[in-house]
Biotite code that builds the C-alpha atoms (Angstrom):
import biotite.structure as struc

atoms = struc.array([
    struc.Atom([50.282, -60.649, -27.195], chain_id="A", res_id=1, res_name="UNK", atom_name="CA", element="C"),
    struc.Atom([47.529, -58.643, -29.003], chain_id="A", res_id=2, res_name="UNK", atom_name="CA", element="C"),
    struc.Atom([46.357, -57.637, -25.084], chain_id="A", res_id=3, res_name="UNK", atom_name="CA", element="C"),
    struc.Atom([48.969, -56.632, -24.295], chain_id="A", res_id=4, res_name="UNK", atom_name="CA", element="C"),
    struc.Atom([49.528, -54.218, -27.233], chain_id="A", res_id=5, res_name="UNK", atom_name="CA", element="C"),
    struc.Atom([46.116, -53.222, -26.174], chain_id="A", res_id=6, res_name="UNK", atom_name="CA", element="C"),
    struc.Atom([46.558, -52.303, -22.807], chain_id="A", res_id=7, res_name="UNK", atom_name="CA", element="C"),
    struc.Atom([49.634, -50.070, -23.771], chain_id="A", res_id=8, res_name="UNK", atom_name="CA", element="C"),
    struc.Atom([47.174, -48.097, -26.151], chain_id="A", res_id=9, res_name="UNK", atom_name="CA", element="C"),
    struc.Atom([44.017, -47.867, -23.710], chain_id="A", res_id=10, res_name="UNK", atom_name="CA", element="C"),
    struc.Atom([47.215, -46.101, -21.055], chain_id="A", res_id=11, res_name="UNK", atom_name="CA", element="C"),
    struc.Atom([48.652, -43.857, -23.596], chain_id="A", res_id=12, res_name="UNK", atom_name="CA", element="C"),
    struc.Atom([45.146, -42.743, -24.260], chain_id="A", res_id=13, res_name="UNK", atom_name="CA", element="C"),
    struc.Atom([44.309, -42.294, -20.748], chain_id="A", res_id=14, res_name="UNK", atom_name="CA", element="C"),
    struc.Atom([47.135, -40.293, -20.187], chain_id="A", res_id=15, res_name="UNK", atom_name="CA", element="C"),
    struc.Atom([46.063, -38.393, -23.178], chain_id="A", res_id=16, res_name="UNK", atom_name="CA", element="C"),
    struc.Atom([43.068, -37.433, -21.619], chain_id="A", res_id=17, res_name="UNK", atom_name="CA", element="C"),
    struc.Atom([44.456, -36.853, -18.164], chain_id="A", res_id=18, res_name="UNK", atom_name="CA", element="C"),
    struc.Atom([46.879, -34.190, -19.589], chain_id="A", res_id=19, res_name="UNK", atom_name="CA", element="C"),
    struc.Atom([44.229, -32.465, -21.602], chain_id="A", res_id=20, res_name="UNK", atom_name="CA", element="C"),
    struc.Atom([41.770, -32.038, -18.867], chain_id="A", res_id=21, res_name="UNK", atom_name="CA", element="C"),
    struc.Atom([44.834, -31.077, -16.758], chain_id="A", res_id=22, res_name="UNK", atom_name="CA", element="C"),
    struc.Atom([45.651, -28.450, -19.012], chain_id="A", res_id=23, res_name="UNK", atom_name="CA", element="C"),
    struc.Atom([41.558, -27.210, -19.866], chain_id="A", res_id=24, res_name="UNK", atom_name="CA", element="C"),
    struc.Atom([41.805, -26.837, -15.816], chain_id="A", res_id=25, res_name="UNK", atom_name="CA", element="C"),
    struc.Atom([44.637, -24.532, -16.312], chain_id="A", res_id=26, res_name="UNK", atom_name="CA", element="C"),
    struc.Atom([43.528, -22.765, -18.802], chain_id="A", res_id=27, res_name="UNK", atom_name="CA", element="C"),
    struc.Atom([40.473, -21.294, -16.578], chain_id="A", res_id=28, res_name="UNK", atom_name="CA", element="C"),
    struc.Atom([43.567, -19.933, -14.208], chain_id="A", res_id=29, res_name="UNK", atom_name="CA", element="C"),
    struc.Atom([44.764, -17.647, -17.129], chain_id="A", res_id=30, res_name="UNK", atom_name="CA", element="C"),
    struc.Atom([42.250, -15.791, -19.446], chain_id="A", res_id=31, res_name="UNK", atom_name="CA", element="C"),
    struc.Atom([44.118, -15.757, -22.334], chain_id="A", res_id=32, res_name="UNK", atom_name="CA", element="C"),
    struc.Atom([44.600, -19.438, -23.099], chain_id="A", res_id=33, res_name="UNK", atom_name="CA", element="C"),
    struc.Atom([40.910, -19.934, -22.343], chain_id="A", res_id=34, res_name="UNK", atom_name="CA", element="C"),
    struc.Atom([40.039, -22.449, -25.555], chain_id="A", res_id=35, res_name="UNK", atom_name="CA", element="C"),
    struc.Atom([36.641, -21.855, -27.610], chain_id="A", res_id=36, res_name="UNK", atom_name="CA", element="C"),
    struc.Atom([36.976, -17.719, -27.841], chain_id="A", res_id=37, res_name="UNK", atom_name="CA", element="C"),
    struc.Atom([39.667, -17.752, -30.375], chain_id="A", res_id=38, res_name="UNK", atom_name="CA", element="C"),
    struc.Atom([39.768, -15.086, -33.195], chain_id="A", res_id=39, res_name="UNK", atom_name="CA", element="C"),
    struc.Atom([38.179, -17.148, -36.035], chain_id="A", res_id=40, res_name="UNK", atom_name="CA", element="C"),
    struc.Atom([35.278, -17.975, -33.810], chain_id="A", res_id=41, res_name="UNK", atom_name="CA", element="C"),
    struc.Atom([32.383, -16.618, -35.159], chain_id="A", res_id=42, res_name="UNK", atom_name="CA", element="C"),
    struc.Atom([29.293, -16.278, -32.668], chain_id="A", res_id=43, res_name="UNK", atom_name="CA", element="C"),
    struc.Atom([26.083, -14.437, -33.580], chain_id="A", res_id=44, res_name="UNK", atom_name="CA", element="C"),
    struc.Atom([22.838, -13.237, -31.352], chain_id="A", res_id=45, res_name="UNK", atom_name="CA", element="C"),
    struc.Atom([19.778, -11.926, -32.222], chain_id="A", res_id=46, res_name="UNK", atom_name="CA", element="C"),
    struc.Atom([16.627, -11.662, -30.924], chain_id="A", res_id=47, res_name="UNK", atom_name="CA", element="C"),
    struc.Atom([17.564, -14.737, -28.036], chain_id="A", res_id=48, res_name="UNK", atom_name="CA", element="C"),
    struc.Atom([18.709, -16.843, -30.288], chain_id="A", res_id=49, res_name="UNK", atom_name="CA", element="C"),
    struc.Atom([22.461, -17.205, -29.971], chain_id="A", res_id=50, res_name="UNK", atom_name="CA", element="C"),
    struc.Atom([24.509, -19.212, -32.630], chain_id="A", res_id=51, res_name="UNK", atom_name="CA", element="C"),
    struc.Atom([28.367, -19.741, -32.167], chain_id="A", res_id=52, res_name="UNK", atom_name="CA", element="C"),
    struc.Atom([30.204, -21.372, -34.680], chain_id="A", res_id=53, res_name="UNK", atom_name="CA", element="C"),
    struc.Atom([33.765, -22.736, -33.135], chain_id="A", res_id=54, res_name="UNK", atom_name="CA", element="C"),
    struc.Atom([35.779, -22.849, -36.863], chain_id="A", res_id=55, res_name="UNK", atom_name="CA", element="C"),
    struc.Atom([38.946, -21.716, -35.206], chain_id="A", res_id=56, res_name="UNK", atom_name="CA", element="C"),
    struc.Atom([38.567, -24.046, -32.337], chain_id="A", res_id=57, res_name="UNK", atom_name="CA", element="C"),
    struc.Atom([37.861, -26.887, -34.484], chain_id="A", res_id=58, res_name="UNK", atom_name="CA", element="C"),
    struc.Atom([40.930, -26.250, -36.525], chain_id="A", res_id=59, res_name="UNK", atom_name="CA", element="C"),
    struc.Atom([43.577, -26.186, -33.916], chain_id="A", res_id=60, res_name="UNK", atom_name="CA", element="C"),
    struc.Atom([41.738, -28.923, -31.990], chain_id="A", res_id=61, res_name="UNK", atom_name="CA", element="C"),
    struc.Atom([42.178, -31.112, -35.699], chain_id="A", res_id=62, res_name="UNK", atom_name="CA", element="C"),
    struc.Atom([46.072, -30.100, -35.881], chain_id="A", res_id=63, res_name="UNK", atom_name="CA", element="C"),
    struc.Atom([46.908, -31.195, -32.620], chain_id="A", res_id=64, res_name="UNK", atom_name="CA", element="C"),
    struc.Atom([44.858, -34.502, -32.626], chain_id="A", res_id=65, res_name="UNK", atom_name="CA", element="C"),
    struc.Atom([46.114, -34.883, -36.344], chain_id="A", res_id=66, res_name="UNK", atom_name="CA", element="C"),
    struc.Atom([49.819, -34.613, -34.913], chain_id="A", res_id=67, res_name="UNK", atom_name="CA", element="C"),
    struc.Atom([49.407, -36.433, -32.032], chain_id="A", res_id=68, res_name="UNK", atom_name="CA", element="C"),
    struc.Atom([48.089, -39.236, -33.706], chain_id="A", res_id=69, res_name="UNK", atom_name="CA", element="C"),
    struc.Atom([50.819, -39.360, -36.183], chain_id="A", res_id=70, res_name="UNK", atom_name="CA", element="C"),
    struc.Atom([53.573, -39.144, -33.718], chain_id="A", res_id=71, res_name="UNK", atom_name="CA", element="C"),
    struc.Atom([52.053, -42.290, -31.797], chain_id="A", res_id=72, res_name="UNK", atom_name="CA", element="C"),
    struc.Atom([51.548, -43.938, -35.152], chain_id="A", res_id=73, res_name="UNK", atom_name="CA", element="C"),
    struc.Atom([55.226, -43.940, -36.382], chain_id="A", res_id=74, res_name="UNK", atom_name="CA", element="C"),
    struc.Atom([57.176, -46.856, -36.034], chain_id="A", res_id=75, res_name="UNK", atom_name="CA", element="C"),
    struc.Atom([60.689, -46.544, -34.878], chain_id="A", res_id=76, res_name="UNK", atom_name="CA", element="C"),
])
């Protein structure tokens, strides 16, 4: 049975993916969900050299994984 519990895990995280390119699609339809450019983004240029540092980004992008991850990990 272990492929079987395998194969239900490799869909769930296919459909994962599907829905979040789905929605990064989407988001180039209406400016203000447009992910990367959030407030606590910090980018910085200067003399061509360009440095963006996605803190913001990365902490919403943590939450969500964090809590999707725990929801498909409880039992029951």
């Amino acid at each position: 049975m272990p492929l079987v519990s395998l194969g239900r895990t490799l869909l769930v995280l296919g459909a994962v993916l599907a829905a979040i390119g789905g929605l990064l699609l989407l988001a180039e339809r209406f400016p203000g969900l447009r992910i990367g450019r959030l407030p606590g983004d910090l980018a910085f240029e200067r003399d061509g050299l360009r440095v963006y540092l996605p803190l913001a980004t990365s902490l919403l992008a943590s939450l969500v994984l964090s809590l999707l991850l725990w929801l498909l990990g409880r039992k029951g």
